[in-house]
Every structure is written in C-alpha cells, then in structure tokens.
Phi, psi and omega in degrees: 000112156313129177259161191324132144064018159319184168286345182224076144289129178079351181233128223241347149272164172273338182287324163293314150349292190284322165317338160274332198263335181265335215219332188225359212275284173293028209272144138327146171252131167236141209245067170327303204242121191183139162283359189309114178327097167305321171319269199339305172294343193258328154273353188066007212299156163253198190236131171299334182185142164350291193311285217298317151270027177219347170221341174333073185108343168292050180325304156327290189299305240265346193271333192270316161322301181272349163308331190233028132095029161289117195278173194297351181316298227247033170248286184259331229275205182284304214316172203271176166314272164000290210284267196342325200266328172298287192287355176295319181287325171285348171292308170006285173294345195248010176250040173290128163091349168234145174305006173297319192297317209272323170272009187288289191292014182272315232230314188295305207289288205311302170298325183253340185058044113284111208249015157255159186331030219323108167225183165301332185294316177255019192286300166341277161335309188287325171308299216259303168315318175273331199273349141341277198283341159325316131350290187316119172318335163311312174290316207288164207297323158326322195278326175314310161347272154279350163279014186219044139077065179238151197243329182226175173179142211231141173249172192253124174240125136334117158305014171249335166341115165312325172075359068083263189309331173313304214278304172285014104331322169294278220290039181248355187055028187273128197324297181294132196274129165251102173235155208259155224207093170311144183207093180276019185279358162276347177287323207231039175268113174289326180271021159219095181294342187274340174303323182299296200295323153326307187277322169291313147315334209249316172281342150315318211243024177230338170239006170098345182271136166284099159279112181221021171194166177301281188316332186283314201285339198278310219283328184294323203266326148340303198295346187275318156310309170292340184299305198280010181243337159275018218212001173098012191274126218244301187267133128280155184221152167219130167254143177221165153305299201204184179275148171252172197180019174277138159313138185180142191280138157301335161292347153263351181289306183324309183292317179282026183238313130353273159324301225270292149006278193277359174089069167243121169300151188266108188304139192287007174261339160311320189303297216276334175309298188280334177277356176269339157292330191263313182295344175283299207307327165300315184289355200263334178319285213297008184249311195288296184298005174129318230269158152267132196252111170241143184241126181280096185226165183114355185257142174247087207271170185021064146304327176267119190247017130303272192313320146351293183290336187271253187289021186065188179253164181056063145246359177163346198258032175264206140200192183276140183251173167252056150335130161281126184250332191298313172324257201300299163323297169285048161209040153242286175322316198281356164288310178302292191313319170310326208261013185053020164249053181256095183266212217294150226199125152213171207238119186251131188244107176314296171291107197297334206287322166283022188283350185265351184266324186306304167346287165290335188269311172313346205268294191319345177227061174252150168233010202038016129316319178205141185291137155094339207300001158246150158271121154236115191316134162343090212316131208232166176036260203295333181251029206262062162231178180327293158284352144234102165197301167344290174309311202284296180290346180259330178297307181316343193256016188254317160228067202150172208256108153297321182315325199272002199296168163270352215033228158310176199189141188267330216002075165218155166271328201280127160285030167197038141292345199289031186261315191305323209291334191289299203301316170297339176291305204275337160293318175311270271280329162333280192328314185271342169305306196287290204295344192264305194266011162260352183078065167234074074256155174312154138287027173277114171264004183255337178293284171317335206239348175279295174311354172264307199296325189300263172012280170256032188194306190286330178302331194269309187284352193268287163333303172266006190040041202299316202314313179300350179254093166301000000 
C-alpha cells in the first residue's frame, strides 16, 4: 500500500513517474485565468490567519461545510476566525474521496511543511503552526506567489477598473507580471435593466460623457479596453450561461438601450439580441488587438434564492446547468470566421455531457494560422478535479490535438492554490505513463517529455504572448 501524498502520488507507472519528475515536476507556472485580488497583491499584505486566507471567500470549502451539517454562523456569518477553522477542521475527515480532501492536504504540505492530517485532533496544532508563519515576510502574498516558480498571473477585471493596483504592482518592480484580463459581463447584464443603467451612470462619471445610446455606450466601453490594453491586458474573460448569437437590426439594439435607460424590464428575446450584439463587438476589440478571448459557459448560479438575499452570489449556490451550446457557438464563430475577425478562442465547459460538443466545435475554426488557436480549456470550477481533468484530456486528444493544449489554470480567489497546476501535471503525465507501458504510444521519452512540457508550460508562453508586456 502507498502511503498519502507520496512523491508519485497520482502516477500510477514508472514511466509516469519519470515524466513527471524529469519533465514537468520543475516547469514555471503561467497562471493565464485566476481571481486573485490585485489590491491584495499590490498591498503585499500578509493574512492574520489560517481562516482568512483559506475560507475567506472559499465557496468549494463553504458547499462541504454546509453538506456536513455546519451551520452558516460559522460559514459566511459572525463566528470568530477560530470556530470557522474549527468546523472546517471537523469537515475535513468526512471530505474523503472530494478533491478537498487532496487539496486541503496539498496546501498543508506544499506551503507549510505539514504533513499531519486536518482533523478535530490537529486542528489547534495546525492553526497556530500556520498562523505562525503567516506572519513571516515569507508568507506574504507576493512571496506565496513567487515562490512557487509563477511567472504570470492574469487577474478577472471589470472594465471600469482603474487597474491602479495592476499599475503599482509594475512600478514596484515585482518579477511575477499580474496583468488584468478584461471581464465585461456586468456591461452587458440585460436581463436587470436597472443593474445595467447603474453600471452605465457609474461610466458616465469615469469618462465625463453622457451616454445615451448604444454607439456611445460601445465607444466608452471600447476606451476600457484599450485602457487594460495599455496596462498589459492580453485576455477577456466571459462567464456565461451559453453563447449568445441572435439576429438583430441596429434599431433594435437603440430600442433596447433606451428601454435599459429607463430601468424598463426587457423582454427575453430583447435580453438575448443586446447581449449577442455586445459579445460580437467584444471580439472584434480582442481581434483587433490581438488578445485571447474566453468564454466560460455551462454554469447555473444562485440557484437557492433565500440564501441569495442572505449571502449574496458566488457563495456556494451555483451548480452545472444544462444548456444547448452547440447552435449558438457555431453562429457566433462562423460570423466572426466569415468577416476574418475570429481571433485566439478558448472554450471552458461546465457540463461533462457537453465536452464533445466544445471539443469539436473548437476543431471546426482552426485555420492554421497559429498551432493550437481555438481551444477547448481545461476542465473548470465542479470538474478541475481528477475525473474531470481526466474527462477533458481524454476527450480532447480523441478530438483534437492535446498536444497544442495550454494547460492549466488555478481560477481561485486563494493564494494557495497553485498545488493545482501539480495535480494537473500529474494526472497528463499519469496519462501518458499508462498509454506508453500498455503500448499504446512509443517509448520515446524525450519526444513525450518535450509534449508534457509544451502542455504545461510552454504552449501557454508561446500562445499569450506574455513575453511582449515589459
């Protein structure tokens, strides 16, 4: 019996062994997708304690909290640090068998050089030991950073972001580059015209202009763009339900902007007309410039709407939704693809049931211009765990080349995730360990071990062109 969290934890050969250890085990991290708080970054701050950089904001721990009969006092609520890390420590042992379990003790181990169990038992002992080191100019969030071989880290912005912190992080000289990653889905939420007429008056009084139609409102929001393109932003990000892609007249975008103006709810094929207008115009911005365009879909949030009105969204209530994705993803690209304005693509799938359509559908607008330029992403949020990371990497190399993947991505708010980027290498290098000793791949190992590396490190630098933001 292997005992936990060995050195060839997850590689289940020797030939995956060496592939992980000769070839992917030291690689750099380029962390492309990621929430981390830039203020957080840009203060150096350290965190007072175990809780606060480990459940602050940790909806994964906070959905295994209330699964195991925790009440929310000691979740989102008043209770003290302590107590919260106290039930946290009593969830622990009963989250055998969810990927919690492996990255609570992943995190202990990588950060802290702990290597006993999070239990009721050790919870005290484990507290006081992190909240120790935490303390230490080591711990602080730059140094977590760098110290864990990360070369980039792309934060989720708003376009009304000043990006402020972004700019003092640069002029602070710090190695790892943070650049901010437009993420326009509050410019084009339509189906709450008065949040929307909010968010539009909140850009009036940032560019000094009176917006009062749609071309106006695209051009202000264009200048936010270009602001994150001069400020190092490479990427957009979108979470979505599903792609919008409807037909629609400019006259009708005026009427519904109008409407959106006067707080007037929108009718749902209006709803669905301005956001399939405002997601083509975004692309064609990141096409002109360059950039890589992501789209997150498949997710169905704050489903529990008691808990909503209590905590607010992204606290623990989203789950996987079912959409039809296929329709509207080929009518959006094939719009973009007609007019040569489709640039760098990559497809994030919520729903295991849609990995063959994301899969295939990515396959469908490569044009060989650049190796790799549609995407289908890295298995994200409910599936960036073994068996899907499994699911991803097997659908993609069934329809499409893995080789060209980017790999990972931490998408956490915690500054001690980056232990994911290990569990994703060691499940490829698994992968390619097994299919090498059933003989179903060569045994060329320097050829295999150049294709892990491309995977998880190179492909990414090659692909974002990070290298160009001084």
């Amino acid at each position: 019996m292997k005992s936990f969290l060995n050195e060839d934890f997850l590689l289940e050969t020797k030939t995956a062994q060496r592939l992980y250890h000769e070839f992917a085990e030291g690689l750099p991290i380029i962390d492309y997708h990621c929430h981390l708080p830039s203020d957080q970054i840009a203060d150096d701050i350290n965190f007072k304690n175990l809780t606060q950089i480990w459940l602050y904001g940790d909806h994964y721990k906070w959905r295994a909290m209330r699964a195991n009969g925790v009440n929310e006092a000691y979740i989102t609520g008043n209770k003290s640090d302590w107590e919260k890390f106290e039930q946290w420590a009593a969830t622990v042992p009963y989250t055998l068998r969810n990927p919690l379990y492996h990255w609570t003790h992943l995190e202990l181990r990588r950060y802290f050089d702990i290597h006993d169990l999070l239990s009721p038992a050790t919870a005290k002992k484990i507290y006081d030991e992190c909240n120790e080191k935490l303390q230490s100019p080591e711990y602080s969030v730059r140094n977590l950073i760098k110290n864990k071989n990360v070369e980039v880290v792309c934060t989720t912005d708003d376009p009304l972001d000043s990006l402020s912190h972004h700019q003092k992080i640069k002029a602070d000289g710090y190695k790892v580059k943070v650049l901010p990653a437009f993420r326009p889905d509050k410019a084009m939420e339509a189906e709450n015209s008065k949040n929307l007429n909010a968010y539009i008056t909140r850009l009036e009084g940032i560019t000094g202009n009176k917006i009062d139609g749609p071309d106006i409102y695209l051009d202000e929001l264009k200048k936010r763009h270009d602001h994150f393109s001069l400020n190092g932003g490479l990427l957009s990000d979108h979470g979505l339900n599903q792609l919008y892609a409807e037909n629609y007249t400019e006259q009708e975008i005026r009427l519904i902007f109008i409407k959106i103006r006067d707080e007037q709810s929108l009718l749902p094929d209006e709803v669905i007309k301005f956001k399939s207008a405002m997601l083509y115009h975004f692309a064609l911005w990141d096409n002109e410039k360059g950039w890589v365009q992501q789209y997150h879909l498949g997710a169905l949030r704050s489903n529990n709407s008691r808990a909503l009105e209590q905590s607010g969204p992204d606290t623990g209530y989203d789950s996987i939704g079912d959409f039809p994705q296929g329709i509207a993803l080929s009518k959006f690209f094939d719009r973009l693809e007609a007019e040569h304005k489709l640039t760098k693509t990559i497809l994030y799938n919520l729903n295991p049931a849609d990995n063959e359509v994301m899969a295939t559908m990515a396959g469908n607008f490569n044009d060989g211009s650049v190796a790799g330029k549609m995407q289908f992403g890295a298995a994200w949020w409910f599936l960036d765990q073994k068996d899907g990371m499994t699911k991803q990497l097997n659908t993609l190399s069934n329809m499409g080349l893995l080789s060209r993947m980017v790999g990972m991505l931490t998408d956490s708010r915690s500054f001690l995730s980056y232990p994911r980027h290990e569990y994703f290498r060691r499940i490829l290098c698994n992968l390619f360990g097994n299919d090498i000793e059933n003989g179903e791949l060569p045994g060329d190992m320097n050829w295999t071990g150049k294709i892990i590396q491309d995977i998880c490190y190179y492909n990414a630098k090659n692909y974002f062109g990070f290298d160009k933001v001084k």
